[in-house]
C-alpha positions in Angstrom: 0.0 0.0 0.0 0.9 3.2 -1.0 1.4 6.1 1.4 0.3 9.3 0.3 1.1 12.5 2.0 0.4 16.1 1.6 3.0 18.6 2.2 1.9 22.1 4.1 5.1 24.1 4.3 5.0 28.1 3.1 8.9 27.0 2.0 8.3 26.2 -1.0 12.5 25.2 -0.5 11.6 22.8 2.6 9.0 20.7 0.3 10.7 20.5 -2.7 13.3 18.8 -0.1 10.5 16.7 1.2 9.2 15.7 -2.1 12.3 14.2 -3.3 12.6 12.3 0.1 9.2 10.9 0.5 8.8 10.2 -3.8 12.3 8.4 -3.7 10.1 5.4 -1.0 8.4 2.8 -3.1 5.5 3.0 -0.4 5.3 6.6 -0.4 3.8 9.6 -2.7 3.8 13.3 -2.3 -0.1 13.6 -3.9 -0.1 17.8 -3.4 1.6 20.9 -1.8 0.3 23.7 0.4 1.7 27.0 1.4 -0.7 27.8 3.8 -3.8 26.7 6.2 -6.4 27.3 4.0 -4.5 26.0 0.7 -4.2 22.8 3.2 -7.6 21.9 4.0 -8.8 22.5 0.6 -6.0 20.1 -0.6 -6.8 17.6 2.1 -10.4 17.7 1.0 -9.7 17.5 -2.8 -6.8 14.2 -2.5 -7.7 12.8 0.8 -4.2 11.7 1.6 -3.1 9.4 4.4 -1.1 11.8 6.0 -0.2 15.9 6.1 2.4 16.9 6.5 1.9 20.3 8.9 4.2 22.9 9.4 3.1 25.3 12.5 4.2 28.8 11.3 2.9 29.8 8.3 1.2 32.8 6.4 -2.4 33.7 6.4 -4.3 30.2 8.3 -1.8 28.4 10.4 -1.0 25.0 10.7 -2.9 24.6 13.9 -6.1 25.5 12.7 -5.6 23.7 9.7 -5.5 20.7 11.7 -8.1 21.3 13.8 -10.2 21.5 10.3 -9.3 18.2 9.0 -9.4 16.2 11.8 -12.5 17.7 13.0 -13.7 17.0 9.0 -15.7 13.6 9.9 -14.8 12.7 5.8 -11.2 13.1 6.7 -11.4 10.5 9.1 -8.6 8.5 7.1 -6.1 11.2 7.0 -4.2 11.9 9.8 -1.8 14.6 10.7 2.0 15.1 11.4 3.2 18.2 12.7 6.9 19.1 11.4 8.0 22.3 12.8 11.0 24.3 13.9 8.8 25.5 16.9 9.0 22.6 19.6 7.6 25.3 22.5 5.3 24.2 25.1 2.0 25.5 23.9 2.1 24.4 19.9 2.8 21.2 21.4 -0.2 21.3 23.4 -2.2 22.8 20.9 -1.3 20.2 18.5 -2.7 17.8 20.4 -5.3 19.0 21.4 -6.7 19.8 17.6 -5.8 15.9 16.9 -2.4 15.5 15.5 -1.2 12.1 15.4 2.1 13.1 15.6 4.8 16.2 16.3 8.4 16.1 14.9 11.0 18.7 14.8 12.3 19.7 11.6 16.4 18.5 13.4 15.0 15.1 12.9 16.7 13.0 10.4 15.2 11.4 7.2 15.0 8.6 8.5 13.3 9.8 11.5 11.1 11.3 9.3 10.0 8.8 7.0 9.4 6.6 10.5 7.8 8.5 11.7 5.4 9.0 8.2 4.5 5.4 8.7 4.3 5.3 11.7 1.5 7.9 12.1 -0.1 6.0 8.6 -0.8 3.2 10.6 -2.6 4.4 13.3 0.2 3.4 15.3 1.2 7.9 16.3 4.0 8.6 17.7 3.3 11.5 20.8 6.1 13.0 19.8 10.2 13.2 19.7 12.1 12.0 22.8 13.4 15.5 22.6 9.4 16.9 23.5 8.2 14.1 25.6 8.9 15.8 28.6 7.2 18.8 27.3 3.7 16.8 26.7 4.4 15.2 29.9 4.5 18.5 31.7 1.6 19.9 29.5 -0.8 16.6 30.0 -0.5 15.9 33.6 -2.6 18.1 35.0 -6.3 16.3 35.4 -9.0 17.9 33.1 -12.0 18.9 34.6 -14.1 17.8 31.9 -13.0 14.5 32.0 -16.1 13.6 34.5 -13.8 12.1 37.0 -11.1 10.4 38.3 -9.7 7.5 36.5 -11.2 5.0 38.3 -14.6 6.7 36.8 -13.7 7.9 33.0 -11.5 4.5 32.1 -14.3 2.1 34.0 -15.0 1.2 30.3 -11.9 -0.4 29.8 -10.3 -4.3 31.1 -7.4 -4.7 33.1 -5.3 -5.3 30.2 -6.7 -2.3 27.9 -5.4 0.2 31.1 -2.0 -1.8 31.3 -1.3 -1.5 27.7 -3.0 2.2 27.4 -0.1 3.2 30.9 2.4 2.1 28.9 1.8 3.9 25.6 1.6 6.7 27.7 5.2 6.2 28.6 6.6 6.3 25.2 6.8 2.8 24.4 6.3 1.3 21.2 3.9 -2.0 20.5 7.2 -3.9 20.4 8.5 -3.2 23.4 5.2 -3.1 25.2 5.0 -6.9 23.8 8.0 -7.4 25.1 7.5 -6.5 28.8 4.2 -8.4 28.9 5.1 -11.6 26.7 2.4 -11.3 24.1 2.5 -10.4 20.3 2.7 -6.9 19.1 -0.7 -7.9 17.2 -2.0 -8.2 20.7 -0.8 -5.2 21.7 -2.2 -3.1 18.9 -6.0 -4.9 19.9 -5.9 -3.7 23.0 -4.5 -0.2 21.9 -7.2 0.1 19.2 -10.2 -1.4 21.3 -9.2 1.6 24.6 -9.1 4.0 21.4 -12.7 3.2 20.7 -14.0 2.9 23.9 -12.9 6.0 25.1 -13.7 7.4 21.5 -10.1 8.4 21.0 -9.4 9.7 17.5 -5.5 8.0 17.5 -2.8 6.6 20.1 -1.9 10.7 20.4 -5.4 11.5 22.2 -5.3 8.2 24.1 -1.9 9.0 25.5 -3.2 12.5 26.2 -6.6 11.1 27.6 -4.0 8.9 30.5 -2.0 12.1 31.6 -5.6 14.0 31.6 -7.2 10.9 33.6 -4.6 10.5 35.9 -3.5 7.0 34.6 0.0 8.3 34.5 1.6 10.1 37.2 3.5 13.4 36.4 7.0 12.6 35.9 6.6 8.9 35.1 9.8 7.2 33.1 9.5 5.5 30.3 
């Protein structure tokens, strides 16, 4: 399967650069460019690619809005967003999250980082974000959210045993590999009980689930990974 991504830079530079790096993949495609918000979400709307690629800081309708737009766009529900900024500050982090990114990378990152991190937000398996933010989110998502409707004993009441074990450790970082690792089952197993929390707690990705355990209270501030 084919990945296809949409570039949102106003760099026209930066995605020329990201063109030739994500076209030269067999199992990717650049499928459109954007310079701006609004050029974005029309572009999202007219290709309906897997993923966006979302700069922060651009002219006219910013990145953040822009994903607020097409993940609040219930016929984008298959395209998913990746924030690639220089701008790893506290509150774009935050805000990214919160308008449903499935993923935020800083534009230091390698290629190779990149293009993991392409697929990995393609298959519903998103990354939080660089080790370089995690403490960020982790400061950022701690505090409980008062429209949660409770403690965590009340909101994740929903979920089994497992679903919380598996949903604790995602929170910390892990991947589905290592989380297989440290309880002896398949990764497959893993991602089940990932995707089953996701839809019981009607979490768009693995980014809002992870937010939705600092918010709850699953995780403790602080927590290593």
């Amino acid at each position: 399967m084919t990945i296809r991504v949409l570039l949102a830079d106003d760099q026209a530079l930066l995605r020329g650069a990201f063109r030739m790096l994500i076209d030269a993949e067999e199992d990717m495609e650049v499928v459109g460019e954007a310079a701006d918000g609004r050029e974005a979400v029309e572009l999202a709307r007219a290709t309906r690619p897997d993923i966006v690629l979302m700069d922060i800081r651009m002219p006219g309708a910013d990145g953040l809005g822009a994903t607020a737009a097409i993940c609040g766009d219930e016929e984008l529900s298959g395209t998913r967003v990746l924030i690639l900024t220089t701008f790893e500050i506290d509150e774009y982090v935050a805000q990214a999250l919160r308008a449903g990114a499935g993923g935020f990378l800083g534009k230091g990152a390698d290629p190779k980082e990149l293009l993991a991190a392409v697929r990995t937000v393609a298959a519903g398996d998103a990354l939080l974000s660089p080790a370089a933010t995690r403490a960020v989110i982790d400061r950022l998502l701690a505090q409980p959210d008062r429209g949660t409707g409770g403690p965590a004993s009340e909101r994740l009441a929903v979920l089994t045993a497992r679903e919380r074990e598996v949903m604790s450790m995602a929170a910390t970082g892990l991947t589905n590999e290592e989380i297989a690792e440290r309880m002896f089952v398949s990764p497959f197993t893993v991602r089940t009980h990932v995707h089953r929390a996701m839809a019981k707690l009607d979490a768009r990705d693995r980014a809002q689930l992870v937010a939705i355990a600092y918010q709850s209270g699953l995780v403790p501030p602080g927590r290593p990974s």
